[in-house]
C-alpha positions in Angstrom: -7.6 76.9 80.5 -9.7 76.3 77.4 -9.0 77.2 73.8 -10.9 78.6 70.6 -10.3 79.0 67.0 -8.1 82.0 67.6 -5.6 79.9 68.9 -4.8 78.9 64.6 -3.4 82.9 65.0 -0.8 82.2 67.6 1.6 81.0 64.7 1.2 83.6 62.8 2.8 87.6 62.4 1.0 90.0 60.0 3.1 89.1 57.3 2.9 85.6 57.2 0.9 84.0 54.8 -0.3 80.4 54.9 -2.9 79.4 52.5 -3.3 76.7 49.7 -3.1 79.2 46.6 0.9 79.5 48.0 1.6 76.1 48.9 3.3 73.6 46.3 2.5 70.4 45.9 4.6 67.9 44.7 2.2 65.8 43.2 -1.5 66.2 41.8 -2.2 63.3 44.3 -1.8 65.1 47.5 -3.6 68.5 46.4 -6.4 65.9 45.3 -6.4 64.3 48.7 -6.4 67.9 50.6 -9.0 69.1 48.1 -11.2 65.9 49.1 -10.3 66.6 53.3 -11.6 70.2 53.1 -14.6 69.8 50.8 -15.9 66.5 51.2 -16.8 64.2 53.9 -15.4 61.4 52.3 -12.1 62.1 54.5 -12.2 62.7 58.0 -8.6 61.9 59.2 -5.4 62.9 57.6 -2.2 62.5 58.9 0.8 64.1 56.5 4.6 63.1 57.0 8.1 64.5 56.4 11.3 65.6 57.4 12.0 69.2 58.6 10.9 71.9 55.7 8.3 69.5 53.4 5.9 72.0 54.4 3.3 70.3 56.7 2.7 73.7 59.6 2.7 75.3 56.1 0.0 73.0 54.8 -2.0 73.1 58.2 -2.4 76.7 59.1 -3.5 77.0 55.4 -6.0 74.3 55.9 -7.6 75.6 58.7 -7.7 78.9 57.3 -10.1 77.0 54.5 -12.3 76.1 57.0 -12.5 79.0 58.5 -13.3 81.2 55.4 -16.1 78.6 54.7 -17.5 79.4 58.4 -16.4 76.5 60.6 -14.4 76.2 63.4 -10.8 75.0 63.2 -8.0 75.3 65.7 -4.2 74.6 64.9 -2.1 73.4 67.8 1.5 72.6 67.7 1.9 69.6 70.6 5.6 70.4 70.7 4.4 73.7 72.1 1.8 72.5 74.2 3.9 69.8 76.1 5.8 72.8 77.0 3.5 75.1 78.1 0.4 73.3 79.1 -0.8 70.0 81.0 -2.8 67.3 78.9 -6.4 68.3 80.5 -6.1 71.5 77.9 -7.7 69.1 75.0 -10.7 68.7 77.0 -13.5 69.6 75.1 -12.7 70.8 71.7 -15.0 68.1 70.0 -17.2 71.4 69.6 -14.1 72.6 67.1 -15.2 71.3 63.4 -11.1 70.8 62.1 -8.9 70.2 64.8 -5.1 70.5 63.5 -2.5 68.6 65.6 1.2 69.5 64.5 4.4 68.0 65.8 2.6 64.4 66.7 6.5 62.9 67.4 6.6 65.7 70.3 4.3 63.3 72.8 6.8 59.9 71.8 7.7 58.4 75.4 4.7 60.6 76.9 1.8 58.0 78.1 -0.6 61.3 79.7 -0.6 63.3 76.3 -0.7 60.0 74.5 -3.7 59.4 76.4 -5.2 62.3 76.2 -5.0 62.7 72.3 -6.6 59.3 72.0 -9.6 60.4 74.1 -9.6 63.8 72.1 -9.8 62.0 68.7 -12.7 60.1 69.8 -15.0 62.8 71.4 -13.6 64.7 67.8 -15.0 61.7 65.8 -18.3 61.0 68.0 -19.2 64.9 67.4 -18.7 64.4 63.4 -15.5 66.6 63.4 -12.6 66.1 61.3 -8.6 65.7 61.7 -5.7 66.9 60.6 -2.3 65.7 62.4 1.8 66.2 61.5 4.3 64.5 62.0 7.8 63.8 60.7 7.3 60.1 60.4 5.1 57.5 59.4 2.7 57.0 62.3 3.3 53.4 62.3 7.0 54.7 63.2 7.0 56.7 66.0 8.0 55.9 69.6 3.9 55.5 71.0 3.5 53.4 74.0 -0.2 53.2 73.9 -1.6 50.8 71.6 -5.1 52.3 71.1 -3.7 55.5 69.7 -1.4 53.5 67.5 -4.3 51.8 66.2 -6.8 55.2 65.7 -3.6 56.9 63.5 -3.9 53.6 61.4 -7.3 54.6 60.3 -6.1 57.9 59.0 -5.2 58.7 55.3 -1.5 58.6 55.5 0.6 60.7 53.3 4.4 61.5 52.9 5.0 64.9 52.0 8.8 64.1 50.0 11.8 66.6 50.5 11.7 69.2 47.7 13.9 68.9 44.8 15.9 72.6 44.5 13.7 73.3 41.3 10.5 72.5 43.7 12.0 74.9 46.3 12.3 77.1 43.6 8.9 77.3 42.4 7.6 77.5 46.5 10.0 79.9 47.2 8.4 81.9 43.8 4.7 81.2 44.7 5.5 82.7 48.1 6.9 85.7 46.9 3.9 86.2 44.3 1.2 85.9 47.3 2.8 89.0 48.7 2.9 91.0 45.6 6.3 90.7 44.8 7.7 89.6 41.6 10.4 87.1 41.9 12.6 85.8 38.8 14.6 82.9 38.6 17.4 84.7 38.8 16.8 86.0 42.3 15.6 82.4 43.7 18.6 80.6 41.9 20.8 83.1 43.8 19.0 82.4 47.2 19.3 78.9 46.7 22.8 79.0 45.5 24.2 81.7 48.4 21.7 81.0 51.1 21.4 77.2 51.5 18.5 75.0 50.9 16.9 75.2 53.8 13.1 76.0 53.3 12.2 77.8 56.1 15.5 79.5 56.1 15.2 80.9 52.7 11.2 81.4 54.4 12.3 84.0 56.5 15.0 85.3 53.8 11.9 86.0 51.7 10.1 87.8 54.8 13.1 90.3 55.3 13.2 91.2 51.5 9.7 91.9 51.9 9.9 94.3 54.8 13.2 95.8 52.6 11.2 96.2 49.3 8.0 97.5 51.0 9.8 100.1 52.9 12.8 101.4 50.0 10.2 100.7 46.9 12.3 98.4 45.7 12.0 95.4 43.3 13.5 92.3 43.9 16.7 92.1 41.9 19.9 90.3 42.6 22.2 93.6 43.4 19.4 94.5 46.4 18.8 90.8 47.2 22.5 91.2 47.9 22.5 94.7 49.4 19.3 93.7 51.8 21.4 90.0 52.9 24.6 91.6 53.4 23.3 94.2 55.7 22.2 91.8 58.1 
């Protein structure tokens, strides 16, 4: 079984929209290091951390999609999917890719063949001049990896932490989100969502998604009495 750049679209529905212009950063620091990873070769290993809902799939898929738009190859692969579905051999020979994106990196903790396997994958990526982007929830220095080589290529990686949002930062994301797909969200509307609908980002994600469909098809702008209608009718 082999794998190509079309793989990046296996995350994706037609509505979902992953790019940098809709992603918030927390800090000028970490849009400065992406900015250097996807236009300089100054960085050629990134590895970004958080809990649940900081964004990093988010941040990937919109990554790749940079690369692609500039014409290179980049694949996005979530491990925790892959240990599922596939055997290790399946990252054999993707050094040819130009960005390979690793998500879910704490999926293969306690798994010595994908460990294996990824360490071999990073090197024939860094012998062909590729670059890497890998996800995880914790530090790499902190997950459960019985293979000491691998242990030590993560090391060599610039290492970020992606923090949990603040509910005024999950404001703002949850605005920017609803701007990239032409609808105009007020405060109003995102306090209520936060307020009535948890804090959960890619809950209030696919909250967004369903007012979307609901606006689109009634020609309907989001205000608080139809974020209401929409919500309550399942």
């Amino acid at each position: 079984m082999t794998l190509s750049a079309t793989q990046l679209t296996l995350k994706l529905s037609p509505r979902d929209i992953y790019n940098l212009d809709n992603y918030f950063f927390v800090s000028d620091e970490q849009a400065r290091a992406v900015e250097t990873f996807c236009q300089t070769d100054a960085v050629n290993f990134l590895y970004l951390w958080g809990e649940q809902g900081t964004g990093k799939t988010h941040l990937l898929l919109a990554i790749a999609e940079q690369f692609q738009l500039a014409g290179h190859q980049a694949i996005y692969l979530s491990l925790e999917d892959l240990r599922r579905q596939c055997q290790p051999e399946i990252l054999q020979s993707l050094e040819q890719t130009d960005l390979i994106c690793l998500d879910d990196l704490d999926a293969i903790a306690g798994d010595a063949d994908w460990q294996e396997a990824i360490f071999h994958c990073f090197n024939r990526l860094q012998l062909a001049g590729g670059k890497l982007l890998v996800a995880g929830l914790a530090n790499p220095a902190h997950i459960e990896l019985s293979l000491p080589d691998l242990r030590s290529r993560l090391a060599t990686a610039l290492i970020y932490q992606l923090p949990a949002l603040s509910d005024q930062s999950k404001q703002h994301a949850l605005m920017r989100q609803a701007q990239s797909r032409g609808l105009t969200m007020s405060d109003e509307v995102a306090n209520y969502l936060l307020r009535h609908h948890g804090r959960d980002m890619p809950v209030l994600i696919d909250l967004l998604k369903k007012l979307d469909k609901a606006s689109l098809q009634e020609q309907r702008r989001l205000t608080v009495p139809f974020v209401k209608q929409v919500l309550a009718d399942g």
